[in-house]
C-alpha atoms as a printed R data frame, in Angstrom:
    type eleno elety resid chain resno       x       y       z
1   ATOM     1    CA   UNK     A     1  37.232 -57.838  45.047
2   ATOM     2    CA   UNK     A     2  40.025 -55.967  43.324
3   ATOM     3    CA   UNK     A     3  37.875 -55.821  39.474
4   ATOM     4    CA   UNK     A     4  34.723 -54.653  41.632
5   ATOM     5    CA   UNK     A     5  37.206 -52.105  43.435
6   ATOM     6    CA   UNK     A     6  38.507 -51.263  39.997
7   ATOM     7    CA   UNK     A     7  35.001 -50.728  38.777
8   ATOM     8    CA   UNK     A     8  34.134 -48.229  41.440
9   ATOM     9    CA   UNK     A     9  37.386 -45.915  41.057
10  ATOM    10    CA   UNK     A    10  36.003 -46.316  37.264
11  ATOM    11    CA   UNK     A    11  32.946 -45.141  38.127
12  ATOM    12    CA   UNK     A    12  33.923 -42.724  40.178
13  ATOM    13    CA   UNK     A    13  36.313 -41.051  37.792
14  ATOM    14    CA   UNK     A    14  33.831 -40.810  35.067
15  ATOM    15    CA   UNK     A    15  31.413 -38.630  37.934
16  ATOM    16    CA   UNK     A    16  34.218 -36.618  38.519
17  ATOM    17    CA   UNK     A    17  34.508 -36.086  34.358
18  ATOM    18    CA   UNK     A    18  31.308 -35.792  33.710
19  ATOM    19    CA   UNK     A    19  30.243 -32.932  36.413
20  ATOM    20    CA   UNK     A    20  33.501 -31.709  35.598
21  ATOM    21    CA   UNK     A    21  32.028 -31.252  31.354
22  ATOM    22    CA   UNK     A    22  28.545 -29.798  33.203
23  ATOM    23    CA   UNK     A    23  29.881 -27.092  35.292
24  ATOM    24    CA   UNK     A    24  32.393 -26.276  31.990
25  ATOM    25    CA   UNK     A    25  28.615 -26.315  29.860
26  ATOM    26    CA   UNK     A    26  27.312 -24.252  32.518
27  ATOM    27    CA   UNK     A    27  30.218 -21.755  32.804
28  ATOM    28    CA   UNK     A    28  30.100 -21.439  29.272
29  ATOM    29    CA   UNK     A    29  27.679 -17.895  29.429
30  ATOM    30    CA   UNK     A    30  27.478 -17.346  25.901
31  ATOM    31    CA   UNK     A    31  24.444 -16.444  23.734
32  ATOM    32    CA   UNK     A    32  24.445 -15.944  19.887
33  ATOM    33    CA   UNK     A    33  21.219 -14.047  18.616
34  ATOM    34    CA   UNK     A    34  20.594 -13.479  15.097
35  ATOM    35    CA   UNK     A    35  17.888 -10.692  14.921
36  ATOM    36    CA   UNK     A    36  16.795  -7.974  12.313
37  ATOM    37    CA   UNK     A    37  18.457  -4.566  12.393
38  ATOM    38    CA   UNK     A    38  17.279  -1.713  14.238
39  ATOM    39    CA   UNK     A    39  14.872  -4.128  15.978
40  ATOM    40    CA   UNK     A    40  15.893  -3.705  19.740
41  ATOM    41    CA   UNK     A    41  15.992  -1.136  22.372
42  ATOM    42    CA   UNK     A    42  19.873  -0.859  23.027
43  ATOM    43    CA   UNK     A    43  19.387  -1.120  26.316
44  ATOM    44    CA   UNK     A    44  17.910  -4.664  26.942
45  ATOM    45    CA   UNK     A    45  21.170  -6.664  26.001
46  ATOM    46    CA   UNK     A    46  23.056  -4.677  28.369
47  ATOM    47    CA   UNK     A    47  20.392  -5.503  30.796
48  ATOM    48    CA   UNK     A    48  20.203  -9.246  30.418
49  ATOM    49    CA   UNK     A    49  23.921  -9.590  30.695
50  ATOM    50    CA   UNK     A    50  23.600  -7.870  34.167
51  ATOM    51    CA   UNK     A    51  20.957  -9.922  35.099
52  ATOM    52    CA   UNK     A    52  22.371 -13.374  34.413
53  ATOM    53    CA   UNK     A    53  25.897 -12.744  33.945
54  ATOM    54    CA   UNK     A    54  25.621 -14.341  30.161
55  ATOM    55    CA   UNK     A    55  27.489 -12.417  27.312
56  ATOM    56    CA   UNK     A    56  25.548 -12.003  24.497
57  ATOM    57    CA   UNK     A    57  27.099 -11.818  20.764
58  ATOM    58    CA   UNK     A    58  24.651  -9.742  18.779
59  ATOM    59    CA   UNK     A    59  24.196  -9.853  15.330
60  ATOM    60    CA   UNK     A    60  21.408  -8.452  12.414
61  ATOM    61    CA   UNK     A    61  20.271  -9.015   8.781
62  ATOM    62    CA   UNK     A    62  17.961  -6.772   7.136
63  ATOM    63    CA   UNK     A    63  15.532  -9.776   5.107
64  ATOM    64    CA   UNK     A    64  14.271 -13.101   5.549
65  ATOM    65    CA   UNK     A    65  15.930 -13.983   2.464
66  ATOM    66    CA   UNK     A    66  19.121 -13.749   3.955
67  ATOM    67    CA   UNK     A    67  18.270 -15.578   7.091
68  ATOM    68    CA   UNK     A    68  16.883 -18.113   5.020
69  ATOM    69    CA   UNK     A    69  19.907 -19.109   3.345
70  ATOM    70    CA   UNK     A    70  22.038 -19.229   6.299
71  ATOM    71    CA   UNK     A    71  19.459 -21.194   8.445
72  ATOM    72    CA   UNK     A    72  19.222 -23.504   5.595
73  ATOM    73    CA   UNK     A    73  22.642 -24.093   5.293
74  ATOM    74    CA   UNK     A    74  23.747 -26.097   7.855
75  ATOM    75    CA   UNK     A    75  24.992 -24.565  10.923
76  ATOM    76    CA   UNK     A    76  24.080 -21.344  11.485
77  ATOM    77    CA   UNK     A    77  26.365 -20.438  14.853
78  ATOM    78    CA   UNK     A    78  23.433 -19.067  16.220
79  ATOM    79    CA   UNK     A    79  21.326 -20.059  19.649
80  ATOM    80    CA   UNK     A    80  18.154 -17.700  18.737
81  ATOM    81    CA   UNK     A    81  17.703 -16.546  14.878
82  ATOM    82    CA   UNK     A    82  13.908 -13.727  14.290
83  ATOM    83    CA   UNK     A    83  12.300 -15.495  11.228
84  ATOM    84    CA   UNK     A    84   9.078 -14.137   9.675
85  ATOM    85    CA   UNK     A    85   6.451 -16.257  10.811
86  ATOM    86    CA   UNK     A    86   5.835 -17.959   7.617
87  ATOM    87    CA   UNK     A    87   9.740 -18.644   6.631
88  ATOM    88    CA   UNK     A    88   9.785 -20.002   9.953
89  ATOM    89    CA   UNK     A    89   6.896 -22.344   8.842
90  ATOM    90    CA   UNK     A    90   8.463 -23.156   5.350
91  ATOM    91    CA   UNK     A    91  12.251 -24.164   7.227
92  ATOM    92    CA   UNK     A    92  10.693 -26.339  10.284
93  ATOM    93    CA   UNK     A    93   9.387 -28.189   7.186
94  ATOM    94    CA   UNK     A    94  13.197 -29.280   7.053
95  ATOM    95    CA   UNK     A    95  13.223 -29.272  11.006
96  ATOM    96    CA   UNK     A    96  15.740 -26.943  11.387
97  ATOM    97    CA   UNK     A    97  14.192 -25.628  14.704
98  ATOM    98    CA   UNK     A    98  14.145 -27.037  18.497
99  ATOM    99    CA   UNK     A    99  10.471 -27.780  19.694
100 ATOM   100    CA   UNK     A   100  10.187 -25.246  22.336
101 ATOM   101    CA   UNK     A   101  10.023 -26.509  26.156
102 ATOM   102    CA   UNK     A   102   7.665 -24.139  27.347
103 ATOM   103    CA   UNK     A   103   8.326 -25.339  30.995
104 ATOM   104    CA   UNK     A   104  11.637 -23.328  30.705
105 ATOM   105    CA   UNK     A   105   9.310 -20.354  29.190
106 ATOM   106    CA   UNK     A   106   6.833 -19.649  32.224
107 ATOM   107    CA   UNK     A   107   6.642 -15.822  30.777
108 ATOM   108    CA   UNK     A   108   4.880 -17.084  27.675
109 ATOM   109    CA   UNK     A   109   1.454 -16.664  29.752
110 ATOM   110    CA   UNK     A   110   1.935 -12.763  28.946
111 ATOM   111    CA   UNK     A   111   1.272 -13.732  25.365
112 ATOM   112    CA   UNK     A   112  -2.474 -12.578  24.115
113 ATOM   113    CA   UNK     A   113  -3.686 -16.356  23.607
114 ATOM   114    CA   UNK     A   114  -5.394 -14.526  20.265
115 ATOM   115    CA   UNK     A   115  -1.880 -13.957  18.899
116 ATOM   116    CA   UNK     A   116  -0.991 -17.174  19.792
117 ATOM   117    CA   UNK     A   117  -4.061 -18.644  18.555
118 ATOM   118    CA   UNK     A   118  -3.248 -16.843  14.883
119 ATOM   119    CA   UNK     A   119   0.732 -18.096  14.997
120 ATOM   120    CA   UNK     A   120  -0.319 -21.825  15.819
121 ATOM   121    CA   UNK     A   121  -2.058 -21.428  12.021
122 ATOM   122    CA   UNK     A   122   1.482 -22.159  10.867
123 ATOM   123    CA   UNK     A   123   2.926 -23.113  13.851
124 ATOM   124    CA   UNK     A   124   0.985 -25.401  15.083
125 ATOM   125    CA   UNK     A   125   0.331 -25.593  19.269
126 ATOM   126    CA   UNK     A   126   3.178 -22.493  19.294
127 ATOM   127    CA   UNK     A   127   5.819 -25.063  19.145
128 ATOM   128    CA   UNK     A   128   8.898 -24.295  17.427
129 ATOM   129    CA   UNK     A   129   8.522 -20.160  18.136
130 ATOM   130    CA   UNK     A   130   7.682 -17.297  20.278
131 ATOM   131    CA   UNK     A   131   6.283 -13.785  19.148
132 ATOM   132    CA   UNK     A   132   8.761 -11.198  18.977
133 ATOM   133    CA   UNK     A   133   7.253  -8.424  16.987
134 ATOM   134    CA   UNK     A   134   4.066  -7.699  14.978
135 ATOM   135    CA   UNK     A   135   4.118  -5.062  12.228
136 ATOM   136    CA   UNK     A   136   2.978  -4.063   9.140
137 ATOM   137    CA   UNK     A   137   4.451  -3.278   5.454
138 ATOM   138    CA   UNK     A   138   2.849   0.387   4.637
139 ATOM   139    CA   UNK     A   139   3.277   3.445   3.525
140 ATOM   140    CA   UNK     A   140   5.793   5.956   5.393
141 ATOM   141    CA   UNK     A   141   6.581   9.317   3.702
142 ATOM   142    CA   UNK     A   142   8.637  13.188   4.240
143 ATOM   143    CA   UNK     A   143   5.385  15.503   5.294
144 ATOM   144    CA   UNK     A   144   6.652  18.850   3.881
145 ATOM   145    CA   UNK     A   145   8.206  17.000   0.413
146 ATOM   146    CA   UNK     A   146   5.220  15.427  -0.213
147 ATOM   147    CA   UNK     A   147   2.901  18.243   0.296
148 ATOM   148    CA   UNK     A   148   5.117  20.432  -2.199
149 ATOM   149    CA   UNK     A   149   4.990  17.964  -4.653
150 ATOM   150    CA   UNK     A   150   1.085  16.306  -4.213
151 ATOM   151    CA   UNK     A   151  -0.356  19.485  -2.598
152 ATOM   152    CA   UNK     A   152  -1.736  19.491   1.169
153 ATOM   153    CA   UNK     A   153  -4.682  18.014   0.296
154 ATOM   154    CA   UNK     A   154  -3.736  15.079  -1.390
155 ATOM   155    CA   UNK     A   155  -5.060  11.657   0.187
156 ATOM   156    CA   UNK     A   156  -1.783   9.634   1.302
157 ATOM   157    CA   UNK     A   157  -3.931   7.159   2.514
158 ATOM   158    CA   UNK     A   158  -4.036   4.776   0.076
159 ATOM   159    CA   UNK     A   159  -1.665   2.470  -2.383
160 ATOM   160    CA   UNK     A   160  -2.363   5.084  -5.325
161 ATOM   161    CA   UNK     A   161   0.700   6.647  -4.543
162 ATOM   162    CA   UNK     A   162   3.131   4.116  -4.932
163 ATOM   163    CA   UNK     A   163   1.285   2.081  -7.928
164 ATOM   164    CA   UNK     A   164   0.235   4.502 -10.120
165 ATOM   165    CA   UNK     A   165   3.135   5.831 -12.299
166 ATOM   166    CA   UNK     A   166   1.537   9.414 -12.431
167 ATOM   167    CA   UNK     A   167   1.471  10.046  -9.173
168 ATOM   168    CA   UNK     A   168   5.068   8.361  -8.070
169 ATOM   169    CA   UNK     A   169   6.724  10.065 -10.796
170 ATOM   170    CA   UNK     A   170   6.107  13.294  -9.274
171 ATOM   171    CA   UNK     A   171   8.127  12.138  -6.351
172 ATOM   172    CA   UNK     A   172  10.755  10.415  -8.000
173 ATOM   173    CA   UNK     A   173  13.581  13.735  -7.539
174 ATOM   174    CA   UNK     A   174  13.078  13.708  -4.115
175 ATOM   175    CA   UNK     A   175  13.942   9.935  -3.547
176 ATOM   176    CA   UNK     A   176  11.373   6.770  -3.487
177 ATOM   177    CA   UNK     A   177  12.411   3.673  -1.581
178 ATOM   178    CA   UNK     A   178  10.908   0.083  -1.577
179 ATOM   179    CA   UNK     A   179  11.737  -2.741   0.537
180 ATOM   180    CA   UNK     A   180  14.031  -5.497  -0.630
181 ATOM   181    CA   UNK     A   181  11.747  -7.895   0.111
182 ATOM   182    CA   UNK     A   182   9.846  -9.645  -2.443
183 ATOM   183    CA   UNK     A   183   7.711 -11.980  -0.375
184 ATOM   184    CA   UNK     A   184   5.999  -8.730   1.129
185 ATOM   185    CA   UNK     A   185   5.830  -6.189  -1.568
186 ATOM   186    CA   UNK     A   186   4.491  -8.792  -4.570
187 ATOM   187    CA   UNK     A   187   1.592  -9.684  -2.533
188 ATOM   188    CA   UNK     A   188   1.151  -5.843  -1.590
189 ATOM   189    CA   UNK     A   189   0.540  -5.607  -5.765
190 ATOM   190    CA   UNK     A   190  -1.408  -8.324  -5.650
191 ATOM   191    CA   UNK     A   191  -3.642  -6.861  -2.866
192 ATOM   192    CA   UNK     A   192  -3.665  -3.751  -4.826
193 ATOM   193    CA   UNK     A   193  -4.963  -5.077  -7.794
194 ATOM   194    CA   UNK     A   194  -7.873  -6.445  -6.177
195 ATOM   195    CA   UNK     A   195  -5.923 -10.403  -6.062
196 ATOM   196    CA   UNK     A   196  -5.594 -12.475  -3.243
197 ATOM   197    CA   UNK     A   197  -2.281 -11.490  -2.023
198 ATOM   198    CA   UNK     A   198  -1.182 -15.367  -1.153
199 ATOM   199    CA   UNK     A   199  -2.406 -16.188  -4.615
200 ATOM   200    CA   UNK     A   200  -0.964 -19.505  -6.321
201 ATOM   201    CA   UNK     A   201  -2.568 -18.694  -9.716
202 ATOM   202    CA   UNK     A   202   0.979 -18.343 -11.393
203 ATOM   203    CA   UNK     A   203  -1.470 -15.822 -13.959
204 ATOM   204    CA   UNK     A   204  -1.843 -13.621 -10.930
205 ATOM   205    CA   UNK     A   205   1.775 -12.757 -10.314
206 ATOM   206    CA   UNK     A   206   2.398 -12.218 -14.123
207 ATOM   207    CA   UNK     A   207  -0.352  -9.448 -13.421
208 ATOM   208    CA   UNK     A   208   1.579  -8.231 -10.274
209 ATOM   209    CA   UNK     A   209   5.111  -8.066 -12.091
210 ATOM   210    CA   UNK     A   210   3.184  -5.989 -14.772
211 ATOM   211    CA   UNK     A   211   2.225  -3.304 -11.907
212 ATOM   212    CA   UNK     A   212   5.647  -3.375 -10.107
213 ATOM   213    CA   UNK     A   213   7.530  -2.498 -13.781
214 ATOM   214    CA   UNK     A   214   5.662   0.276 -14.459
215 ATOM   215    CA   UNK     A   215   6.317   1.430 -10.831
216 ATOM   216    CA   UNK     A   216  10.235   0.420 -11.558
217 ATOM   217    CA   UNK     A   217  11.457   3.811 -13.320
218 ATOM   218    CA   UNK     A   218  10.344   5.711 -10.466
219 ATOM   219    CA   UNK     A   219  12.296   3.983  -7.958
220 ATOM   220    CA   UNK     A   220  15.686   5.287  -6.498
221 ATOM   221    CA   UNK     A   221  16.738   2.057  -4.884
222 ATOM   222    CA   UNK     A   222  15.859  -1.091  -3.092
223 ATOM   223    CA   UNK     A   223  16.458  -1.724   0.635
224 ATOM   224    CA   UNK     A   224  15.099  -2.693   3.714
225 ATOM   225    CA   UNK     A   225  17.292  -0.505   6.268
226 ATOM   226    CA   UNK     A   226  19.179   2.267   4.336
227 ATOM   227    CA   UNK     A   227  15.562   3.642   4.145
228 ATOM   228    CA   UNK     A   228  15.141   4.161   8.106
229 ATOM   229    CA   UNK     A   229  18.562   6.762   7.870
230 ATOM   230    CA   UNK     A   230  17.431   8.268   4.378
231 ATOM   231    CA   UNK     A   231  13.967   9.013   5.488
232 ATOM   232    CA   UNK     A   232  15.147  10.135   8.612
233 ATOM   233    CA   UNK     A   233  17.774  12.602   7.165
234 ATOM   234    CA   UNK     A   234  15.475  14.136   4.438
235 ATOM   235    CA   UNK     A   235  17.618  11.924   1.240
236 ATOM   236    CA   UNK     A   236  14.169  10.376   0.578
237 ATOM   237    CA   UNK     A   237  10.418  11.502   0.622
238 ATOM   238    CA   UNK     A   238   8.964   8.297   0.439
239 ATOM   239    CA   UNK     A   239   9.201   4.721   1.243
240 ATOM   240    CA   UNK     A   240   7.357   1.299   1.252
241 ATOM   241    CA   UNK     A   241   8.521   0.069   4.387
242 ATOM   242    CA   UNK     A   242   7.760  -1.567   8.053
243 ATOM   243    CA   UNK     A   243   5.753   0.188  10.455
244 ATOM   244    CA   UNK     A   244   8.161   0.220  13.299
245 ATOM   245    CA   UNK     A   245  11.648   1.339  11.152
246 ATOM   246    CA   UNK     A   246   9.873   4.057   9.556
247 ATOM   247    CA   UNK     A   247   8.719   5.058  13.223
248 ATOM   248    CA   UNK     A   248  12.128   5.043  14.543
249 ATOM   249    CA   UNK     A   249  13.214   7.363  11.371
250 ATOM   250    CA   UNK     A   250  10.153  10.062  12.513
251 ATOM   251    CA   UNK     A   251  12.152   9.654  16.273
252 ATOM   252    CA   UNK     A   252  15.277  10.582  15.229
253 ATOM   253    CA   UNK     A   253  14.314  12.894  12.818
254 ATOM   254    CA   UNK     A   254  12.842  14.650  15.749
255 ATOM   255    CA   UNK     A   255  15.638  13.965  18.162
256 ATOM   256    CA   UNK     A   256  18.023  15.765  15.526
257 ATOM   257    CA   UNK     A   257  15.661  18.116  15.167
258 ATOM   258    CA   UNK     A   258  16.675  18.724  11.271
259 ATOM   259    CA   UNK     A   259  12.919  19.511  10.113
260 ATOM   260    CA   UNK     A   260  12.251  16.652   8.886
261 ATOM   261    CA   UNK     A   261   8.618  15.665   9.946
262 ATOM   262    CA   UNK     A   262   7.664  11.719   8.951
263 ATOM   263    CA   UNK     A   263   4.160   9.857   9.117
264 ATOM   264    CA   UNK     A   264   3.130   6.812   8.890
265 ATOM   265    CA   UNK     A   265   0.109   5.213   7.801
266 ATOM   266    CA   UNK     A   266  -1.617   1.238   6.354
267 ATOM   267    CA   UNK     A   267  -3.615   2.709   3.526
268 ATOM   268    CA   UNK     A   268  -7.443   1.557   3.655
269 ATOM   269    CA   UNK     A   269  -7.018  -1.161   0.990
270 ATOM   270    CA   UNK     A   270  -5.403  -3.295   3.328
271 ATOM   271    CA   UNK     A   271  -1.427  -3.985   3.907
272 ATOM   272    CA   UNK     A   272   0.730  -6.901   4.923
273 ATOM   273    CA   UNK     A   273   0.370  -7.788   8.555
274 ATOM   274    CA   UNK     A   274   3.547  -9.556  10.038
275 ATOM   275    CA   UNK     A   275   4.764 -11.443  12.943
276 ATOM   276    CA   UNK     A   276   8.507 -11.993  13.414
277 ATOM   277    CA   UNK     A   277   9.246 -14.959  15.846
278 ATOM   278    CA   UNK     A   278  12.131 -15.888  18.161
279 ATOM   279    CA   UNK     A   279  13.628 -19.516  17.376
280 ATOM   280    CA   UNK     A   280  15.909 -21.520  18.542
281 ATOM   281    CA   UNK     A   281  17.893 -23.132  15.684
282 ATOM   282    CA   UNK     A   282  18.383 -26.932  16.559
283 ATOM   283    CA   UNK     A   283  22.122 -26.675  16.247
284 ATOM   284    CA   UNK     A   284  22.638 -24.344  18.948
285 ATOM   285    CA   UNK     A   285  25.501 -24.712  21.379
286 ATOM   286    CA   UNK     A   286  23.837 -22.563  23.880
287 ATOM   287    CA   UNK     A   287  20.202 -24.009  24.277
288 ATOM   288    CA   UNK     A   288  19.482 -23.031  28.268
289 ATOM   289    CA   UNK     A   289  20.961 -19.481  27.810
290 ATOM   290    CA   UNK     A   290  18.358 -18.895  24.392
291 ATOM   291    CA   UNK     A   291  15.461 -20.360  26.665
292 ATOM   292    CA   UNK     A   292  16.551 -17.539  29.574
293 ATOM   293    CA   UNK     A   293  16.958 -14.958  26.808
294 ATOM   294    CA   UNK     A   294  13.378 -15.602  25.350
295 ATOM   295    CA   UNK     A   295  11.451 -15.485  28.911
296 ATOM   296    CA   UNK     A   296  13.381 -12.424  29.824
297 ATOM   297    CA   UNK     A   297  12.229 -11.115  26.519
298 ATOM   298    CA   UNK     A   298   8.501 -11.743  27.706
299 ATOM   299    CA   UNK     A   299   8.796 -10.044  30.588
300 ATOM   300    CA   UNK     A   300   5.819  -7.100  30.372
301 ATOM   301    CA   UNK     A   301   8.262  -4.491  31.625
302 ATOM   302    CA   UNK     A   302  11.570  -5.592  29.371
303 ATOM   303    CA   UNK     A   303   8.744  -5.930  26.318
304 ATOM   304    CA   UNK     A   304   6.770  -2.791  26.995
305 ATOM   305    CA   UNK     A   305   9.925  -0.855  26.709
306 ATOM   306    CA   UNK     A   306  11.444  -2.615  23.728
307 ATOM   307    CA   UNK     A   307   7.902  -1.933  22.092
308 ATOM   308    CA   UNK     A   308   8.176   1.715  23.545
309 ATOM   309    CA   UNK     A   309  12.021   2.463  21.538
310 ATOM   310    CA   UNK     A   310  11.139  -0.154  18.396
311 ATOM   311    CA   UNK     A   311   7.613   1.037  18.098
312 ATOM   312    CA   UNK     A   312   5.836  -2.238  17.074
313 ATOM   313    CA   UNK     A   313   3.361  -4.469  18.471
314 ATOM   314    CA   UNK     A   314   4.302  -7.274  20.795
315 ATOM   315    CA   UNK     A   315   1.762  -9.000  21.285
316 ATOM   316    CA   UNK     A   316   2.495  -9.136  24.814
317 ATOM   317    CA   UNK     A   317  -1.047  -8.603  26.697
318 ATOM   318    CA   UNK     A   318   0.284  -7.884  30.094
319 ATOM   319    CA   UNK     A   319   2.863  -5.286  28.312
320 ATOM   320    CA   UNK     A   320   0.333  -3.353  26.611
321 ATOM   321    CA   UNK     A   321  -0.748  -0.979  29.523
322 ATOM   322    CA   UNK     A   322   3.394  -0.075  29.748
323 ATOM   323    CA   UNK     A   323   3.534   0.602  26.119
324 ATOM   324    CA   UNK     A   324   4.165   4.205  26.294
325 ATOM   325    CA   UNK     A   325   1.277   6.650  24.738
326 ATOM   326    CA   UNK     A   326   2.164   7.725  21.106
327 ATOM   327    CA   UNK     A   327   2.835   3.831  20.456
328 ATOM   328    CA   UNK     A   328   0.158   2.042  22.325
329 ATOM   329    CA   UNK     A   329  -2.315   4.669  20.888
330 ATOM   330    CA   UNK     A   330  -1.491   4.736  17.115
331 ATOM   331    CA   UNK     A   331  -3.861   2.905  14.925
332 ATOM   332    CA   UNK     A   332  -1.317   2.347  12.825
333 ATOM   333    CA   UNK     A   333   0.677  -0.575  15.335
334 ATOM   334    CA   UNK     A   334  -2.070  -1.176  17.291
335 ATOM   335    CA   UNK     A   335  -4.611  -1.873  14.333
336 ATOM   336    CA   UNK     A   336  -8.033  -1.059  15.077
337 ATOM   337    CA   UNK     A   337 -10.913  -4.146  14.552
338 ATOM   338    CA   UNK     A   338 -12.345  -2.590  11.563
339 ATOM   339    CA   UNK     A   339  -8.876  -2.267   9.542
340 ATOM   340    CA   UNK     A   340  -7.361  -5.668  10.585
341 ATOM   341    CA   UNK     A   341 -10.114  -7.207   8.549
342 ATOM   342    CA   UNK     A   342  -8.534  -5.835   5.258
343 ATOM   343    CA   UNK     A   343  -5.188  -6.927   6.749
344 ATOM   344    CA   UNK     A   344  -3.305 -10.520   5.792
345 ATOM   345    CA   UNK     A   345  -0.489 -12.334   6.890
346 ATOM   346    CA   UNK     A   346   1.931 -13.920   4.601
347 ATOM   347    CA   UNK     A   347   1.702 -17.580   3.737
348 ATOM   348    CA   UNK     A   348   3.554 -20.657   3.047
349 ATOM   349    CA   UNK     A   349   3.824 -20.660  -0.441
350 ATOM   350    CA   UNK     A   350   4.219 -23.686  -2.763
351 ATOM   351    CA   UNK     A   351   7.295 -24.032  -4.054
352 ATOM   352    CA   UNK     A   352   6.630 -22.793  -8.135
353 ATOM   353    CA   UNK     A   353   5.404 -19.582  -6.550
354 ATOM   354    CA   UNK     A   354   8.550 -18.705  -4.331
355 ATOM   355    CA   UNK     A   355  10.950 -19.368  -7.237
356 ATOM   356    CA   UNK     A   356   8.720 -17.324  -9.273
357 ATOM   357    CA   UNK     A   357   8.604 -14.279  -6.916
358 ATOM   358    CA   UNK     A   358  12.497 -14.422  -7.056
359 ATOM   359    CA   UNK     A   359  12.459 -14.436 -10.561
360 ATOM   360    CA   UNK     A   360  10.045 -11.801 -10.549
361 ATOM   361    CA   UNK     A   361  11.608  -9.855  -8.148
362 ATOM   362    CA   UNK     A   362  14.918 -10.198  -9.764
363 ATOM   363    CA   UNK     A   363  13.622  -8.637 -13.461
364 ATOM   364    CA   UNK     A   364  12.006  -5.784 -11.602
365 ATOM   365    CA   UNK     A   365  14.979  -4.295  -9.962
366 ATOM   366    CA   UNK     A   366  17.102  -4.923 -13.102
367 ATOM   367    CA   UNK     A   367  14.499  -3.801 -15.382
C-alpha cells in the first residue's frame, strides 16, 4: 500500500513537471526567420506579432550560397530559413529539413496546385517546403543613362546588352552590376549561347566562362543587394538582377522623386525563372510558431500585400485578384504563356558541376 501510494505521488509529480515544461514550451513565443533581404513588406512582422503575440527575430542574407553554408553546418538557430527551390532540393538530400505537416498548414489550399505541381519536381508531394516567392533573373536598367549612351531606339530587350563587350562597354562609366550569384548568372550564359542552361557537359561551362570574361572588364562590381540602392539612386545604369529588387529600386526611385526612372524587363531569349521556398530547418527550437508563421504567410490578403510592396509572384491563386494593378499586370512577374516557355528553373546539379561553377565563378570576378 505505501510503494503503490509512493508510486502515485511519483506519478503525480512528474504530471505536474511535465505540464509544467509544456506551458514553459508554449510560453516560449519566439520565432527565428532567416529570409533574403529586401524580401518583405515591413509591415507583416509587425502584424503577426499582434496577431499571435509571438516575437519574431528577423534576419536576411543576400545568396543561397550563404544560406547554404550555414544550413549545412549544423545548427542554424533558425525555425524558418527561404532557400531557392533547388538548394532546398540539393540540402534535404542531407535531410536537413522537417517534412511539413500540412494539417497545421490549412492555408496551403490558396496555393495554384500548378505551382505546386512544378515545386513537387524537386520536392516531391510539396513536402519539405512552401512557396514564398517566384521571380526571375533579368535585365533591369537607368532609362535616361541608357538612352544617352545606346540611343532611344536601341532594343533593351534582349541579353545583347550585357554579353556582348561592344555594347556593355559603352555603359561601363555609368556603372554595370551583376548578381553575386553564380548558380543563376552561368546558366543565364549558357542560355545565351544557345546551351541548355542546366547543362552537365563540363565543355559547356568552359564555353560559358569564355562569355562571362569577356563581359568581366566591363563590370563595376558584384552583388546581389547593393544593386537595389545603386540603381535606385542613379550610381548605376544597369544591372543583372531579380525581378522584384530591381522593382522596389524603380519605387523608391519614384518615392524620392530624384529623376531616376528604372524598367524592367526578361529579354525574349528566355531568363532564369525562380521559386524561393519557406522551410523549416529540422533543428528548430520553435517548430509550432514556424508552422503559424507559414499559414499566416498564405493568407490571400497578408500575401497579396507582401506581393503588392516586394513586387514578385506568389503563387498564391486566391491572392492574385488583391495583387495591386502595376504588379499583377506586368508581364514581366506575371509571365505571360508564350514567354514562360523560353523560361527555366534551376536544377539540382551533380556535384563536378557545382564545384566547377564556383571555380568558375571565382576566376571571373578576379580576372
Amino acid at each position: 500500500m505505501f510503494k503503490k501510494t509512493l508510486t502515485a505521488v511519483a506519478v503525480a509529480a512528474v504530471a505536474v513537471v511535465s505540464g509544467f515544461n509544456s506551458a514553459a514550451a508554449e510560453e516560449e513565443k519566439i520565432l527565428n526567420i532567416y529570409n533574403w533581404s529586401d524580401y518583405i513588406d515591413p509591415e507583416i512582422i509587425p502584424m503577426f506579432e499582434k496577431e499571435t503575440g509571438i516575437k519574431v527575430v528577423y534576419d536576411v542574407f543576400d545568396s543561397n550560397e550563404v544560406l547554404d553554408a550555414k544550413i549545412l553546418s549544423g545548427k542554424t538557430g533558425y525555425d524558418i530559413v527561404a532557400p531557392g527551390l533547388d538548394f532546398m532540393a540539393r540540402q534535404q538530400k542531407a535531410g536537413v529539413y522537417l517534412q511539413l505537416d500540412k494539417s497545421k498548414l490549412p492555408n496551403l489550399a490558396n496555393i495554384d496546385p500548378v505551382q505546386l505541381s512544378f515545386v513537387a519536381k524537386l520536392d516531391p508531394d510539396n513536402a519539405h517546403g512552401i512557396p514564398y516567392f517566384v521571380g526571375t533573373a533579368g535585365i533591369a536598367y537607368n532609362k535616361k543613362m541608357i538612352e544617352e549612351r545606346l540611343g532611344k531606339d536601341f532594343d533593351m530587350k534582349t541579353w545583347d546588352v550585357i554579353f556582348k563587350p561592344e555594347i556593355l562597354s559603352k555603359l561601363k562609366d555609368c556603372g554595370v552590376a551583376i548578381l553575386n550569384a553564380p548558380t543563376e548568372v552561368i546558366p543565364t550564359a549558357l542560355n545565351y549561347l544557345g546551351l541548355d542552361p542546366n547543362s552537365t557537359n563540363l565543355d559547356d561551362y568552359k564555353k560559358a566562362e569564355e562569355l562571362l570574361l569577356k563581359m568581366r572588364p566591363n563590370v563595376t562590381y558584384f552583388h546581389s543587394s547593393q544593386n537595389i540602392n545603386d540603381l535606385a539612386n542613379g550610381d548605376i545604369c544597369i544591372t543583372l538582377g531579380w525581378s522584384g529588387d530591381v522593382l522596389q529600386a524603380a519605387d523608391r526611385a519614384e518615392e524620392a522623386q530624384n529623376g531616376v526612372e528604372i524598367e524592367y524587363l526578361v529579354p525574349r531569349e528566355g531568363a532564369l525563372m525562380f521559386y524561393d521556398m519557406f522551410a523549416i530547418p529540422k533543428d528548430a527550437d520553435h517548430v509550432e510558431n514556424a508552422y503559424k508563421f507559414m499559414n499566416f504567410i498564405m493568407r490571400p490578403d497578408i500575401a497579396a500585400k507582401n506581393s503588392s510592396y516586394v513586387s514578385y509572384d506568389n503563387a498564391n491563386k486566391a491572392a492574385v485578384p488583391m495583387v495591386i494593378d502595376k504588379v499583377r499586370n506586368n508581364p514581366n512577374i506575371y509571365i505571360p504563356e508564350e514567354q514562360l516557355k523560353k523560361m527555366w528553373v534551376p536544377e539540382v546539379h551533380p556535384r563536378k558541376i557545382n564545384k566547377e561553377m564556383t571555380k568558375i565563378w571565382n576566376r571571373v570576378k578576379a580576372s
